[in-house]
N, C-alpha and C positions, 0 to 999 in steps of 0.2 A: 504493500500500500504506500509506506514511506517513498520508496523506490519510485512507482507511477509516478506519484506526484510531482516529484521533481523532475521528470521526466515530461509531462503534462508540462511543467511550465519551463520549459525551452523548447520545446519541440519543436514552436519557430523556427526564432534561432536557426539551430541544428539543421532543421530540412531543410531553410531557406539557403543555409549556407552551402552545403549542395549543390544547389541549383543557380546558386550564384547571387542570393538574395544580399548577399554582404556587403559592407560599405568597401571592399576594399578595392580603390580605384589605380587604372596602369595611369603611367608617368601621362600627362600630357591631355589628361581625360577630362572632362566636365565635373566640378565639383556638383555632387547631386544634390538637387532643390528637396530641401524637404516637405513634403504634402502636409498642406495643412488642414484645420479641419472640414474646409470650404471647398477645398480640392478633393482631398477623400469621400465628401458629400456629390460632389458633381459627377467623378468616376462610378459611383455606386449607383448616379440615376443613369449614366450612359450604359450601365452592365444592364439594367431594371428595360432600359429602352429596345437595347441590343435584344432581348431574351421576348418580347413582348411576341415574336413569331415560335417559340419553340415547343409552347402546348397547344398550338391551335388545332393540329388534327389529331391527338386523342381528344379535342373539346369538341367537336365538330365532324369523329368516326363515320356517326350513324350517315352524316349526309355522303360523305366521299364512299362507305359502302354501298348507300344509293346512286348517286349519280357514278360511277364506274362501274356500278352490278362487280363488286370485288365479294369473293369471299373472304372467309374471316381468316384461313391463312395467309392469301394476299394482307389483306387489312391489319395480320399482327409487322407483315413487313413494312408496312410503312408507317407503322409507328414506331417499331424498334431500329429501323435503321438511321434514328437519329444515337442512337448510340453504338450504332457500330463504328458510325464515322468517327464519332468521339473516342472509341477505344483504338483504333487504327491509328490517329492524329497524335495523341495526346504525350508518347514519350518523343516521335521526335521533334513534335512542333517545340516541346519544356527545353530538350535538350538545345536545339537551335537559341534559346534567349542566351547561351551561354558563349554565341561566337554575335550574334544579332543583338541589337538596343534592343528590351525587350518591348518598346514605345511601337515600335516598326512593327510587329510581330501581332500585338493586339488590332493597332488600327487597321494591318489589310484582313486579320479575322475578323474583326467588325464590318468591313464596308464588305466582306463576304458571307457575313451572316445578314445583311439587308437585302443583298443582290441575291441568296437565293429565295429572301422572301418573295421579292418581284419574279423569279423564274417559277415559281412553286405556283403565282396567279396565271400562269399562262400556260400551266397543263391541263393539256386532255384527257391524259390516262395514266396507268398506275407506274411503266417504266420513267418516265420524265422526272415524275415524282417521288421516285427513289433515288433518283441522282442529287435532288436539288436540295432532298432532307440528310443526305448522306452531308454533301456539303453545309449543312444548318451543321450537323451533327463537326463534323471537321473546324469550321469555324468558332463554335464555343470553345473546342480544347485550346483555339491559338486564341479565347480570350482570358478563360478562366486563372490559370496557373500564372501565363505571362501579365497578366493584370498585373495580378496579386504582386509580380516581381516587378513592375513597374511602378507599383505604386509602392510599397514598404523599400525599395532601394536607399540606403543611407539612414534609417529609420533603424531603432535599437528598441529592446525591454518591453515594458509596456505597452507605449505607445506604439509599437508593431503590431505587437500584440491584441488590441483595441481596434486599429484599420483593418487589419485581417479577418477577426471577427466579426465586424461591418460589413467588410468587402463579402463572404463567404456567404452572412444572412441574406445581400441583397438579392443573390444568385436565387436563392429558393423565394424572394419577394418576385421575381419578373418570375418566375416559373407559376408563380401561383397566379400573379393576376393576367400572365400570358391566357390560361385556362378563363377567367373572368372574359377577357378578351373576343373569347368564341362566341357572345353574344353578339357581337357583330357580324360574323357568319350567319345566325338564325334571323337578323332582321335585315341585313341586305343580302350578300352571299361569302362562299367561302372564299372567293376570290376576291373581292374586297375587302375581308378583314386581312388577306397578305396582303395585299397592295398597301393600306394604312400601317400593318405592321411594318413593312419594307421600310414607308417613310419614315416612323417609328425609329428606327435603328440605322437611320441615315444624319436623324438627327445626333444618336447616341455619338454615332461616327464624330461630327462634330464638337461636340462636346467632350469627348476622350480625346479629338486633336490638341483642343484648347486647352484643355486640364492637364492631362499626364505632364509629368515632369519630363523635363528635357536631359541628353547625354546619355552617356553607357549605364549600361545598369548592372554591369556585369565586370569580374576585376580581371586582369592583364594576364593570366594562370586558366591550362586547363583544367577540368572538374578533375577532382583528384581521384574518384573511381571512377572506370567505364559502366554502363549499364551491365551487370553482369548476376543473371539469376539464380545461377548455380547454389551460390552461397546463400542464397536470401531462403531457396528451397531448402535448403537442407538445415532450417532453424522451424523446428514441430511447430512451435509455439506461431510464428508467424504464417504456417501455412494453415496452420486451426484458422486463425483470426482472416485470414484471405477466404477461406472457405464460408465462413461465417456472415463475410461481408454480402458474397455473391449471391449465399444464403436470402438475405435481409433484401438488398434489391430484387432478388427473381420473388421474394414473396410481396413484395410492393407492386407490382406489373397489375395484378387485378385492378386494384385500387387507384393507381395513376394512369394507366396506357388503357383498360378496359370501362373505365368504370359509370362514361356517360352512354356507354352502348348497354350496359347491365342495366342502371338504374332506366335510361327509357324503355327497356324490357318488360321493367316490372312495372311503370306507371303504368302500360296500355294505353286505352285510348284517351287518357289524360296525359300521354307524351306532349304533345304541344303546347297546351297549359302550362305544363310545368317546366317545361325547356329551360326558362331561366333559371329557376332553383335550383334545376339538374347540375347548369353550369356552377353554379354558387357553391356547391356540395362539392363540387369535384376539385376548385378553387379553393377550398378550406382543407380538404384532406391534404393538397398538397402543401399547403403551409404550414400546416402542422408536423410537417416534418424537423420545422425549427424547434417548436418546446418540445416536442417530445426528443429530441435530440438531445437537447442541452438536459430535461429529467433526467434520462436511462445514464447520459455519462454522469449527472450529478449523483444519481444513486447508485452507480459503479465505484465511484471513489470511496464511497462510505462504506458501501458492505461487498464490493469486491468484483471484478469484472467477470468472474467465471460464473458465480451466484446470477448476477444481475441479468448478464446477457442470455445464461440459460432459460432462464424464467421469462422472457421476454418471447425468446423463439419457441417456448411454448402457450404461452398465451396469444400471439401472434398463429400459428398453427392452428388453435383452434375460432378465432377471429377473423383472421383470413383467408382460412382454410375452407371453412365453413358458411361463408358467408354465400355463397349460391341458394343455401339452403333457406334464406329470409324473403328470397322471392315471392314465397306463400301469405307472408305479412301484407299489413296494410303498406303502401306506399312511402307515409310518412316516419311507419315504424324501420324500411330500409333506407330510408334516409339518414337515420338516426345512430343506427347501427352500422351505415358506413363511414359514419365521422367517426362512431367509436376505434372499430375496427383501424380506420387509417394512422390514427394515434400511438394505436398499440403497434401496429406492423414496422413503426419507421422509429422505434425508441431503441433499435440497434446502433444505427446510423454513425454517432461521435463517440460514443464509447469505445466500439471497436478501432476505429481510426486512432483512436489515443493509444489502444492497448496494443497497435501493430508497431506504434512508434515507439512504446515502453520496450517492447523483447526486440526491435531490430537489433542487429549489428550496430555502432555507430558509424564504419565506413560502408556500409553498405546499404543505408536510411534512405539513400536517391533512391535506388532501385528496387530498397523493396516497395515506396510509395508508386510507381512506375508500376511494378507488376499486380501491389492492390490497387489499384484504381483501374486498368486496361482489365482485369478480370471480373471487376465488378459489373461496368459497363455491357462486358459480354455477356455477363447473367442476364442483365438489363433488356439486351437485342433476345436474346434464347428464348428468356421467359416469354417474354409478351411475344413471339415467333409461336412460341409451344402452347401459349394457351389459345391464340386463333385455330391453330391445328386443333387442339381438342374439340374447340366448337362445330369448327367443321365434322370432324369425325362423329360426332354424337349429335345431328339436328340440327346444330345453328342455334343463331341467338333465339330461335323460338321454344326451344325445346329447354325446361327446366334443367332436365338432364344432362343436358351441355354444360351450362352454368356452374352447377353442383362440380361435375368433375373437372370444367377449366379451373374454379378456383380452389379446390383439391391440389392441383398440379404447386399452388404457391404454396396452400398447407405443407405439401411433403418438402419443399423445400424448407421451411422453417425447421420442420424437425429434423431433416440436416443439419442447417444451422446448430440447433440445440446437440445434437451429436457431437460433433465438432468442435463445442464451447465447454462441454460438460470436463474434457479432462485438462484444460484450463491451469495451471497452476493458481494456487493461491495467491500468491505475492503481486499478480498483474492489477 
């Protein structure tokens, strides 16, 4: 416990310096402007702006299943292949901040996470449309990480610590109201809410020209290890925790990638009534992946990460698992139950990230953070891949029994998770 925690607060620090996050500048370099608190406020609404396209067709399924006559394993691909591009992207777009400004690196992911909002309004069909979220999917990796190193550069302690924190939340604020967003697909079309999202994150583009600090962001020395997994694999403890994580996303996939094609399932012929709520519902679960985040790590520290996390992935298992089965409720009772359910399923999330940071290696914390995150993401693309297949396989979204066993499929993943956490050391 003692150990985490100290561990928990550097971890910054430590992984930033890796990656290059360090003040230390070659001869001849830009002394770094430090962000202040009106800078780190501007970059977080340019991230909020940038992101405003990246939930809109899980918020908006039901119609792209319509209007392309897609089945539901077509329909898991084009929702999960925003994170395939994100797991393909993401070590070597990081790795590049470290020969690249990482200022340079963000802004062309930005004005390429706009440009395929505007290409995403002018598909006809489902191949177009896998190119253009592949690249949504590519362009978040060259904002997320490279931000974060463009904005904390020359920044120490706390106050890194603070920005980071900000910076991180805002990510899941544009995730959540990107999903609010889809309301403009229901009252004009889906091609006008990318088009406004497009402009959305053209603005953000600006905004991150103006704001990021200017100069290298990176110091005069290559990264002192190469990516190299070997070693990262061969630490138990960090492949429980990698297992665990991929765990916790593939049983998130119902609830984020599926859950406005479920819930108008269950409304019936009150689907259009309630379309905006749907969206609201869907928008909440995924924000809640903030406090429950910051609970499950708050209550891992206290009584321990293998206790917490297990207990999690099995409440989640039965929450998530299970939740096909509330179909047979009233509407407003599946309403209810999947705010609850979303709470519980994503209170994995910061804990485990802290506890992969606790048992790495020290010289090998780049790449294990490299290898948990590109495998999460892939859980990410798989799950909601595998649970359209299910549907398919069993009826379609009309058939109860679809339902029950696609969101089965994230139950068993939990209790993976819970497998996997259970032999945990203590000390984490």
């Amino acid at each position: 416990m003692c150990q985490r925690g100290q561990v928990i607060a550097a971890m910054h620090t430590r992984c930033s310096d890796h990656y290059g996050l360090g003040n230390t500048l070659a001869p001849g370099s830009f002394t770094p402007v430090r962000p202040s608190p009106a800078i780190a406020a501007a970059i977080c609404a340019a991230e909020i702006l940038s992101l405003i396209g990246y939930s809109i067709v899980p918020a908006l399924l039901p119609q792209f299943i319509e209007a392309w006559s897609l089945t539901n394993t077509q329909a898991g691909w084009l929702a999960g292949i925003v994170s395939a591009g994100y797991m393909l992207a993401a070590i070597p777009l990081v790795g590049l901040t470290d020969r690249r400004p990482a200022r340079q690196i963000y802004l062309a992911s930005s004005a390429l996470s706009a440009l395929s909002c505007f290409g995403m309004a002018l598909c006809d069909g489902l191949l177009p449309a896998l190119v253009f979220r592949a690249l949504a999917g590519i362009a978040m990796a060259g904002m997320y990480m490279p931000g974060l190193r463009a904005l904390t550069h020359g920044v120490e302690g706390a106050t890194r610590a603070r920005i980071a924190a900000w910076y991180t939340s805002s990510f899941t604020i544009g995730a959540s109201l990107s999903f609010l967003f889809g309301r403009v697909g229901t009252l004009l079309s889906w091609r006008s809410a990318f088009v406004i999202a497009g402009m959305l994150g053209a603005g953000g583009v600006l905004i991150a020209w103006a704001a990021l600090p200017r100069g290298d962001s990176g110091g005069d020395e290559q990264p002192q290890t190469r990516l190299d997994f070997r070693p990262v694999l061969a630490n138990r403890d960090v492949v429980a925790l990698t297992v665990g994580y991929a765990a916790t996303i593939w049983g998130c996939v119902g609830l984020r990638q599926w859950i406005v094609v479920f819930l108008t399932f269950c409304a019936g012929n009150q689907a259009a009534e309630l379309a905006w709520i749907i969206l609201i519902v869907g928008g909440v679960i995924s924000f809640l992946g903030v406090p429950a985040g910051l609970i499950g790590n708050e209550l891992s520290i206290r009584y321990g990460l293998r206790t917490i996390a297990t207990l999690v992935f099995v409440l989640s298992a039965v929450a998530g698992g299970l939740l096909g089965f509330t179909a047979m409720l009233p509407t407003i009772a599946v309403l209810g139950v999947s705010v609850l359910a979303g709470f519980i399923v994503q209170g994995n999330f910061s804990n485990l990230t802290s506890g992969v940071l606790a048992v790495a290696a020290p010289r090998y914390r780049g790449a294990t953070i490299g290898l948990y995150s590109c495998i999460g993401f892939g859980a990410s693309f798989l799950g909601t891949l595998l649970f359209g297949v299910t549907l398919d396989q069993f009826g379609g979204t009309s058939q109860l029994i679809a339902w029950i066993l696609s969101f089965g499929t994230c139950g068993l993943a939990c209790l993976i998770g819970a497998a996997a956490t259970i032999f945990l050391p203590r000390k984490i």
